[in-house]
KETILO-239274 format. One record per residue (C-alpha): residue in one letter; residue number from 0; z, x, y. Coordinates in nm, 3 decimals, padded with zeros to 5 digits. Layout:
  res    n       up     east    north
    A  NUM        Z        X        Y
...
! end
This chain:
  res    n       up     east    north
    X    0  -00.674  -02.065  -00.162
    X    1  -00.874  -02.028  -00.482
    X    2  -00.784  -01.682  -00.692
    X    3  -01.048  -01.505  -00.832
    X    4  -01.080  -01.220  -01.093
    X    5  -01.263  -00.831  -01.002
    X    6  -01.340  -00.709  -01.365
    X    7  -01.263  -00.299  -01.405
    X    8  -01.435  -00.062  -01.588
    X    9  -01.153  -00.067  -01.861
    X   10  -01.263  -00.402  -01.881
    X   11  -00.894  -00.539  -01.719
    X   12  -00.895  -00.755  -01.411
    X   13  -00.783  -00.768  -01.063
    X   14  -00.692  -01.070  -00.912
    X   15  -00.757  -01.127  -00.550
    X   16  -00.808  -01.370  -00.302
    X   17  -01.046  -01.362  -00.023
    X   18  -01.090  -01.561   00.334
    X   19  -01.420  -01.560   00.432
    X   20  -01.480  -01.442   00.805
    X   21  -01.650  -01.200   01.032
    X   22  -01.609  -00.874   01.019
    X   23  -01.451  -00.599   00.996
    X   24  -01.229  -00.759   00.701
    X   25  -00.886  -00.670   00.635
    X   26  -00.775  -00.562   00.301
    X   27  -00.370  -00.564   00.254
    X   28  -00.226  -00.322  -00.008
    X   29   00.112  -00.438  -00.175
    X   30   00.396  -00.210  -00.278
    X   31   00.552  -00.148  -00.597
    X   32   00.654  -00.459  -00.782
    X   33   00.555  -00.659  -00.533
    X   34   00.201  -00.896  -00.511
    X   35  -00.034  -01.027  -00.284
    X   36   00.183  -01.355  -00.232
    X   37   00.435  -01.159  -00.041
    X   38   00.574  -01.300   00.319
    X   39   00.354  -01.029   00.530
    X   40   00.083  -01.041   00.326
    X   41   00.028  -01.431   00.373
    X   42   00.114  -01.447   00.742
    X   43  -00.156  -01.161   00.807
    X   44  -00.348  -01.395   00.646
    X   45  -00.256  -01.675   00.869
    X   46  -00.331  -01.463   01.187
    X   47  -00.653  -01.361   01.046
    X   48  -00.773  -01.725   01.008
    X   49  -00.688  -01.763   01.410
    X   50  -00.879  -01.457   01.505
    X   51  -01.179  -01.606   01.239
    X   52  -01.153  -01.224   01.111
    X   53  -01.234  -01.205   00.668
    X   54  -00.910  -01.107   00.499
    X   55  -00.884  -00.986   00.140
    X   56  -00.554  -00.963  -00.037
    X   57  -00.493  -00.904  -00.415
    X   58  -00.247  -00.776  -00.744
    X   59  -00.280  -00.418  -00.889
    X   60  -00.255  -00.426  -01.233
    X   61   00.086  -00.450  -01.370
    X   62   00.150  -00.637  -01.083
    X   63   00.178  -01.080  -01.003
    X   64  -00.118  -01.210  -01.166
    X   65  -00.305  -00.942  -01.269
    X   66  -00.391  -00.769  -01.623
    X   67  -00.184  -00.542  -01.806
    X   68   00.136  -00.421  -01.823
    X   69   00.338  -00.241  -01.530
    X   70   00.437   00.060  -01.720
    X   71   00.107   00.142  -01.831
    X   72  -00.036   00.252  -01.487
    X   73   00.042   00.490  -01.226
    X   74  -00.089   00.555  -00.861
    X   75  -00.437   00.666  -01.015
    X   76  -00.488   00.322  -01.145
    X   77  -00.325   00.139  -00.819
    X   78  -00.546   00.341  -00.603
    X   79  -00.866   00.278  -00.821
    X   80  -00.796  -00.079  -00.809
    X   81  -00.825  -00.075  -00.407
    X   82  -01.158   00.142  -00.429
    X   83  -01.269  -00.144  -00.683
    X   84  -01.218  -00.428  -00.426
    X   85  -01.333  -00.180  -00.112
    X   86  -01.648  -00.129  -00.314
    X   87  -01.742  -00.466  -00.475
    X   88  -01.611  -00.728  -00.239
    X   89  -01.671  -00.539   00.130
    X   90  -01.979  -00.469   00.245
    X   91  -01.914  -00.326   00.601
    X   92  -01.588  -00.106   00.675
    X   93  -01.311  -00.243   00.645
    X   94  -00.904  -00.189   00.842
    X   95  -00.636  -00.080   00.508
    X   96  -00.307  -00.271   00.565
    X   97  -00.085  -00.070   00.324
    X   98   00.283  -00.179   00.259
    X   99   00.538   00.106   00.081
    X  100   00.283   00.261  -00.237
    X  101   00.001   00.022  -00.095
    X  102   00.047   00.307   00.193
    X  103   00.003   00.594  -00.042
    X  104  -00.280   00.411  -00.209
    X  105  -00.451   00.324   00.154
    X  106  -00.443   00.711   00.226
    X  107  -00.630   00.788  -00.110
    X  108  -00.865   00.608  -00.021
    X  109  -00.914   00.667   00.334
    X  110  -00.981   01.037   00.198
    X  111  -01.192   00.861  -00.105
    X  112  -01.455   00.616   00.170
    X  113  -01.386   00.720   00.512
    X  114  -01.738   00.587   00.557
    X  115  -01.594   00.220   00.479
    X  116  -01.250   00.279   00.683
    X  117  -01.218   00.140   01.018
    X  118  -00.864   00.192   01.008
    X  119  -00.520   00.240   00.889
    X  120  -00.199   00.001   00.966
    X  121   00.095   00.144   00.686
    X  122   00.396  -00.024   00.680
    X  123   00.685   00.187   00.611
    X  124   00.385   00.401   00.411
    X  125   00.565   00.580   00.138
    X  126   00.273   00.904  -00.013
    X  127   00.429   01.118  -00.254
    X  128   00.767   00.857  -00.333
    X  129   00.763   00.938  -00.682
    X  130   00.875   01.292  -00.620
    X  131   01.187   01.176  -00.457
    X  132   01.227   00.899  -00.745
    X  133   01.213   01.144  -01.030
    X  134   01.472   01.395  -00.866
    X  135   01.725   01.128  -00.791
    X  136   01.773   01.015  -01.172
    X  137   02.064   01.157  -01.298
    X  138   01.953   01.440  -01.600
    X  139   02.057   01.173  -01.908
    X  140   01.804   00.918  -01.713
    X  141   01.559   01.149  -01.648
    X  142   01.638   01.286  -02.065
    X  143   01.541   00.885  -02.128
    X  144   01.272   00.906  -01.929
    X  145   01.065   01.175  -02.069
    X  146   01.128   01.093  -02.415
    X  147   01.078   00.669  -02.415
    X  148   00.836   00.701  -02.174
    X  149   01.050   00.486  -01.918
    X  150   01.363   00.360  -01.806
    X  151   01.508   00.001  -01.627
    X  152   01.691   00.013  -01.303
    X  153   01.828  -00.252  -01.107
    X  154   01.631  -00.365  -00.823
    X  155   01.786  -00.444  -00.453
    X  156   01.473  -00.731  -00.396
    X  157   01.499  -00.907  -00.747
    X  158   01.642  -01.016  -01.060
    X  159   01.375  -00.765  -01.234
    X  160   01.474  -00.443  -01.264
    X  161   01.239  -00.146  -01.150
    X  162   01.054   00.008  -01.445
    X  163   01.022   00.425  -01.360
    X  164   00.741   00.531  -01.599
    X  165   00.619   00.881  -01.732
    X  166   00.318   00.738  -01.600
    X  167   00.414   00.680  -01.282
    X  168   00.612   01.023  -01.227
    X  169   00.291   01.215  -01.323
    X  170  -00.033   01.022  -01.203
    X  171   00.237   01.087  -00.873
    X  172   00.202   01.455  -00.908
    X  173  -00.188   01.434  -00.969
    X  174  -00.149   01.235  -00.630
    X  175   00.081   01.438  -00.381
    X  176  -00.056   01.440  -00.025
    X  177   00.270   01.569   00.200
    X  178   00.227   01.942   00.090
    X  179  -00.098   01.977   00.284
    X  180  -00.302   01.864   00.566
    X  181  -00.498   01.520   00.552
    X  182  -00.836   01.483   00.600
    X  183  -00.835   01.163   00.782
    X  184  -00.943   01.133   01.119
    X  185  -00.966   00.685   01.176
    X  186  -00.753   00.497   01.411
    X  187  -00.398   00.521   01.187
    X  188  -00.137   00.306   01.349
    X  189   00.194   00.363   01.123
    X  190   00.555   00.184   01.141
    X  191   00.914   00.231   01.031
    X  192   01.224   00.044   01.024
    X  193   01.525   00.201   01.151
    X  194   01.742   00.050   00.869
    X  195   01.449   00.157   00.576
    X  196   01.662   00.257   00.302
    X  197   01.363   00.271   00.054
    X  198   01.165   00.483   00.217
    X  199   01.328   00.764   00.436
    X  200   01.162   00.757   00.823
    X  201   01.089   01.115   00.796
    X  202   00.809   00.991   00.514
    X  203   00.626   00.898   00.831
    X  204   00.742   01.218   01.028
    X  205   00.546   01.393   00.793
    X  206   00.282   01.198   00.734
    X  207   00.219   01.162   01.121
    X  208   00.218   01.539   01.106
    X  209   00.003   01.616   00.806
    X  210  -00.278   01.391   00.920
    X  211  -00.565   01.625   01.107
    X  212  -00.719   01.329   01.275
    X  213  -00.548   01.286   01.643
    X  214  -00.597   00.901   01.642
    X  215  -00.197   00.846   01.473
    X  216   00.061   00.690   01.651
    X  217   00.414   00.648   01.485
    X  218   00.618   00.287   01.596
    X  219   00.975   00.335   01.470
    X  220   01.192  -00.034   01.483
    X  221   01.530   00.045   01.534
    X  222   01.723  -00.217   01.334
    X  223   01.427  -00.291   01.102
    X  224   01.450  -00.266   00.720
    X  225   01.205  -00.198   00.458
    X  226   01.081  -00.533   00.436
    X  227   00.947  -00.541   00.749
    X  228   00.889  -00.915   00.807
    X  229   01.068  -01.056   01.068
    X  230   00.913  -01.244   01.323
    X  231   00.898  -00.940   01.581
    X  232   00.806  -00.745   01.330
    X  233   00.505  -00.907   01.233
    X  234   00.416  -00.967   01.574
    X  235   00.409  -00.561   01.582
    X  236   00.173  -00.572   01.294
    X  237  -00.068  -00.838   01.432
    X  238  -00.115  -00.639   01.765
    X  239  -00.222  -00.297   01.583
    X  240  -00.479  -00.503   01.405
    X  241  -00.621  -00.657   01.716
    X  242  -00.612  -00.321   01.883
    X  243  -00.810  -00.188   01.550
    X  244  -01.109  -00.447   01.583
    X  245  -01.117  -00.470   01.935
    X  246  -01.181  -00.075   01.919
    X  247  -01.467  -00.135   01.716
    X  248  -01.660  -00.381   01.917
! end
């Protein structure tokens, strides 16, 4: 499918790629270091194209095939870059598929165009992670931290190692939504592996708690990890969105 650009204000680019189809679309928020090309990403895709449902899917900056450079942006920026494609590309409301910080981001802007949010699907959703991050450097890491401006650490999913940004840690703390209640009241279908040992379960504990809306259900997986893309597990995925749209008829 043909890749196309969503210029910024800054004047940097998005990159996204869009199925065209009835609505509501689906937008799908990556994590952290990951892209758009990821393995739930595409076969949400796929299952889209059977239902004949329009399906958006692109690369925060920093991120795949994007502009810039990863250390240079934070949640604000990640989060701004999801308003930019809610905004310009959808013109009805749309269902948030948010994966790890696409979660976090999804929630901003739940809060940001709840007029333009059908619903929420977050996938081992992970608000606030940054926090946790920060405190778990040891104090000679955290030392390199604050005075490089970021530090390298190895990465369970890659060859690239994760870069932790100054950045990051504090457009996190403009960000934090777990110390008070959450002014989102959509459909918000959340699930959690079992085996997650990226993202604690009790990240969607709280978040399940902290949302005022009563339309959020919690599906914990057992012997799921924070991947979340195993055949069952998609299938999970596939039936919250049908439930979504079929809600909205």
């Amino acid at each position: 499918m043909m890749k196309r650009k969503a210029y910024h204000s800054s004047g940097s680019y998005i990159t996204y790629s869009i199925q065209s189809g009835k609505s509501p679309y689906v937008i799908f928020l990556h994590g952290l270091m990951s892209d758009m090309n990821g393995t739930k990403a595409i076969a949400i895709e796929k299952f889209l194209k059977t239902l004949g449902n329009g399906y958006i899917r692109f690369d925060c900056r920093g991120h795949g095939e994007s502009d810039g450079n990863f250390r240079d942006f934070g949640i604000d920026e990640w989060s701004e870059d999801a308003s930019l494609i809610i905004s310009s590309l959808a013109k009805e409301p749309v269902i948030l598929i948010g994966s790890s910080m696409g979660g976090w981001s999804m929630l901003l802007n739940a809060i940001k165009h709840p007029e333009m949010i059908l619903g929420l699907i977050g996938i081992a959703a992970a608000p606030d992670f940054t926090e946790s991050m920060f405190s778990k450097l040891p104090n000679n890491k955290k030392n390199i931290l604050l005075s490089e401006g970021y530090i390298e650490i190895p990465s369970d999913y890659s060859d690239t190692p994760y870069i932790i940004s100054k950045k990051l840690i504090n457009s996190g703390k403009d960000n934090l939504l777990l110390k008070s209640k959450i002014p989102i009241y959509c459909p918000v279908h959340l699930f959690h592996g079992g085996k997650d040992e990226d993202v604690p379960v009790e990240t969607s504990f709280k978040l399940m708690k902290k949302i005022i809306g009563n339309q959020v259900k919690l599906t914990l997986v057992k012997d799921a990890n924070h991947q979340f893309s195993r055949e069952s597990d998609l299938k999970l995925i596939f039936s919250s969105i049908e439930q979504i749209i079929s809600e909205n008829k």
